[in-house]
VOBA-1610 file (N, C-alpha, C; in pm, whole numbers, padded with zeros to 5 digits, always signed):
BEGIN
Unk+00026-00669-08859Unk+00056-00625-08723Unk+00197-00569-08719Unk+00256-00424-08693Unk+00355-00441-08620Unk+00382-00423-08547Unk+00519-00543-08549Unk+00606-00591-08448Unk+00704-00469-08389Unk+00725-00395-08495Unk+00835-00236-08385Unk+00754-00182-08314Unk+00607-00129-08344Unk+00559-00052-08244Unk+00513-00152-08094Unk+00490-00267-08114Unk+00476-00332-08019Unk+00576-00343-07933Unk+00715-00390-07953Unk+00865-00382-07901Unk+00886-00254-07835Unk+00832-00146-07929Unk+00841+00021-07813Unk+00782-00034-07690Unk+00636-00069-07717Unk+00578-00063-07637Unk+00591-00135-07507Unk+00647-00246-07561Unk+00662-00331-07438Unk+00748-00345-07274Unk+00830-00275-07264Unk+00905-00176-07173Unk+00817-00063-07071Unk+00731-00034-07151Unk+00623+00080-07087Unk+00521+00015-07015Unk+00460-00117-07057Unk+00355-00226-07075Unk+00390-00316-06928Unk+00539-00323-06906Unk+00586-00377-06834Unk+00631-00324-06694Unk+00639-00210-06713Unk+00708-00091-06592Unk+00530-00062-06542Unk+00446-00046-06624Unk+00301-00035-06554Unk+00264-00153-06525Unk+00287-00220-06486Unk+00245-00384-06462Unk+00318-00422-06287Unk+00485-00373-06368Unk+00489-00379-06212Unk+00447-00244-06119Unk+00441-00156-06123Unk+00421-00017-06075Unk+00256-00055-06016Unk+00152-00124-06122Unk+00039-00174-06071Unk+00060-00270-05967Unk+00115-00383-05956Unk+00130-00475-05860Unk+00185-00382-05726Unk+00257-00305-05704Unk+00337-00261-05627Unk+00225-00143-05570Unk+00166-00104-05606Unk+00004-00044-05579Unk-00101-00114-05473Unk-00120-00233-05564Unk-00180-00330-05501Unk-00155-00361-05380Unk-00020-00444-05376Unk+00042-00472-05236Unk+00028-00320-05128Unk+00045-00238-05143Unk+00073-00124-05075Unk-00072-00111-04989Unk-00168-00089-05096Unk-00302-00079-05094Unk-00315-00164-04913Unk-00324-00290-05006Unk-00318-00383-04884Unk-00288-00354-04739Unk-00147-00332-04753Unk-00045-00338-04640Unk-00124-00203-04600Unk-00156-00110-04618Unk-00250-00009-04546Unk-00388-00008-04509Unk-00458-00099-04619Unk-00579-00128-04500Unk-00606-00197-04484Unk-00533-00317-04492Unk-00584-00440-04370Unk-00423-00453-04325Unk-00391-00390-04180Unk-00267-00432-04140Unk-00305-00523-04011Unk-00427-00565-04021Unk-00447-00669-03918Unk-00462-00787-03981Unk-00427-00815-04128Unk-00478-00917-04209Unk-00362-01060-04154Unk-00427-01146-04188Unk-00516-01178-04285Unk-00626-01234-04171Unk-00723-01235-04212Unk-00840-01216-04152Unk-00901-01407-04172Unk-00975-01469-04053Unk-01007-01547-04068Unk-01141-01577-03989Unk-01209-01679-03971Unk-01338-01708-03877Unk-01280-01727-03770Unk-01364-01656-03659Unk-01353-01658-03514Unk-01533-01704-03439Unk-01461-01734-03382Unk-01599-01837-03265Unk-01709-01772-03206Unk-01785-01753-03305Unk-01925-01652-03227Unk-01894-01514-03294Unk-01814-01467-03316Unk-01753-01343-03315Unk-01692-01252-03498Unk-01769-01367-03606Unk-01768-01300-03775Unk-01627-01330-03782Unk-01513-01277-03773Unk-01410-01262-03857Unk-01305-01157-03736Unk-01201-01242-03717Unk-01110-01167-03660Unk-00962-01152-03786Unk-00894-01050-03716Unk-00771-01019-03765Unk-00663-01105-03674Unk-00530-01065-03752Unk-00392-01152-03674Unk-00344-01150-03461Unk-00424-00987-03496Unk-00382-00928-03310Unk-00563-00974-03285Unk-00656-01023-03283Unk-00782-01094-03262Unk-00889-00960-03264Unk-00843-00851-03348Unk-00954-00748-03336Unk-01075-00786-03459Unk-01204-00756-03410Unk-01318-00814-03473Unk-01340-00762-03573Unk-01387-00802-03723Unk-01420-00754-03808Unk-01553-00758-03894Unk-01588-00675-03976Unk-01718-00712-04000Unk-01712-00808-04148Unk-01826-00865-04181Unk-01851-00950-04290Unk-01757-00885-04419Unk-01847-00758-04460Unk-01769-00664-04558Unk-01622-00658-04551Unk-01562-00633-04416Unk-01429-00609-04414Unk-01334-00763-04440Unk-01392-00845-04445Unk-01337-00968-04492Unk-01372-00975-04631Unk-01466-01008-04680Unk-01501-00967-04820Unk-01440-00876-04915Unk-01408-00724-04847Unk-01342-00663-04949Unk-01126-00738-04918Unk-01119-00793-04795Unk-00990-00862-04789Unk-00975-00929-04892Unk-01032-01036-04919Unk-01021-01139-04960Unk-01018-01078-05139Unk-01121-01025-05146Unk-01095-00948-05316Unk-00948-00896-05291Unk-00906-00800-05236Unk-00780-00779-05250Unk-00665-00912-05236Unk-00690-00974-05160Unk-00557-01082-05150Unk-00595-01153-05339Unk-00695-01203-05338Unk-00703-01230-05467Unk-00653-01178-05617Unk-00683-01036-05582Unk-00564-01004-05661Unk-00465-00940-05677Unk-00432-00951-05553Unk-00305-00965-05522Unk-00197-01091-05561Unk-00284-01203-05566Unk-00242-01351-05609Unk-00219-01336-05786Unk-00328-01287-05789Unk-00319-01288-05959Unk-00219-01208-06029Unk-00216-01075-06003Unk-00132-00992-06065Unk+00032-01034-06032Unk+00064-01169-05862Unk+00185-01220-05908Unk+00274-01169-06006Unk+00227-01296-06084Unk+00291-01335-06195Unk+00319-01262-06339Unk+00232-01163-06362Unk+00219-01024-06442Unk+00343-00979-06318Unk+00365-00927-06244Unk+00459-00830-06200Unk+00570-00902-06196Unk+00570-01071-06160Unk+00721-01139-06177Unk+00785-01164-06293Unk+00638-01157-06433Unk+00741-01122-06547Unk+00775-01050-06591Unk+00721-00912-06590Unk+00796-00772-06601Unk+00902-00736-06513Unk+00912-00813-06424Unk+01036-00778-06326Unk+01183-00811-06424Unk+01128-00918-06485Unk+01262-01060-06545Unk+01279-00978-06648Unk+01171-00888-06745Unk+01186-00844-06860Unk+01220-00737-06859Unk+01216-00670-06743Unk+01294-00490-06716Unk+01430-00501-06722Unk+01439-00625-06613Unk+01610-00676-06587Unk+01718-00737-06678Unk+01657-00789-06783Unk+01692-00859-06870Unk+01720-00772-06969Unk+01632-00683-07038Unk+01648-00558-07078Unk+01761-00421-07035Unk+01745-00411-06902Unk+01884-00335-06874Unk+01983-00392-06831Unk+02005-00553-06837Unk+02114-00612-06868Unk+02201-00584-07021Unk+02103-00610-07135Unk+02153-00580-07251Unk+02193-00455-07294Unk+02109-00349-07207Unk+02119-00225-07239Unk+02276-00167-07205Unk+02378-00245-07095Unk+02506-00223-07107Unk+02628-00259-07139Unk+02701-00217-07182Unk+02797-00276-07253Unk+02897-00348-07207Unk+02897-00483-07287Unk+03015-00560-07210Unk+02922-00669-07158Unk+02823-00641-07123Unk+02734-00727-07039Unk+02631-00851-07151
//
């Protein structure tokens, strides 16, 4: 295995990781800005301001918050490893 072409790689690996997460969230924040969506009384699924939603539109929520949850931690360690990286990258530092 090598280890140099992997080391290129990993900088690139990491900037698409967060660039993906930052997608995600966006995604979100544009179509469900009534989220987060929960059960309402007689009425399927309301949003935060109480507008009604359908089954699907909770369903595809919930896939998104999900991974939204997941990809976290993929984007909080490429964050540490971008930073950490152009820490070393200057001098003195």
């Amino acid at each position: 295995m090598d280890f140099a072409a992997l080391r290129q790689l990993a900088p690139s690996a990491a900037a698409f990781a967060l660039v993906g997460w930052l997608a995600i969230f966006a995604y979100g924040f544009l179509y469900f800005p009534d989220a987060p969506y929960s059960s309402c009384a007689g009425q399927g699924y309301c949003g935060k301001t109480g507008l009604a939603h359908t089954q699907a539109e909770y369903e595809a929520f919930k896939r998104w918050e999900l991974g939204l949850i997941v990809s976290v931690p993929f984007a909080a360690i490429s964050a540490f490893y971008l930073n950490r990286r152009r820490r070393r990258a200057k001098p003195g530092a």
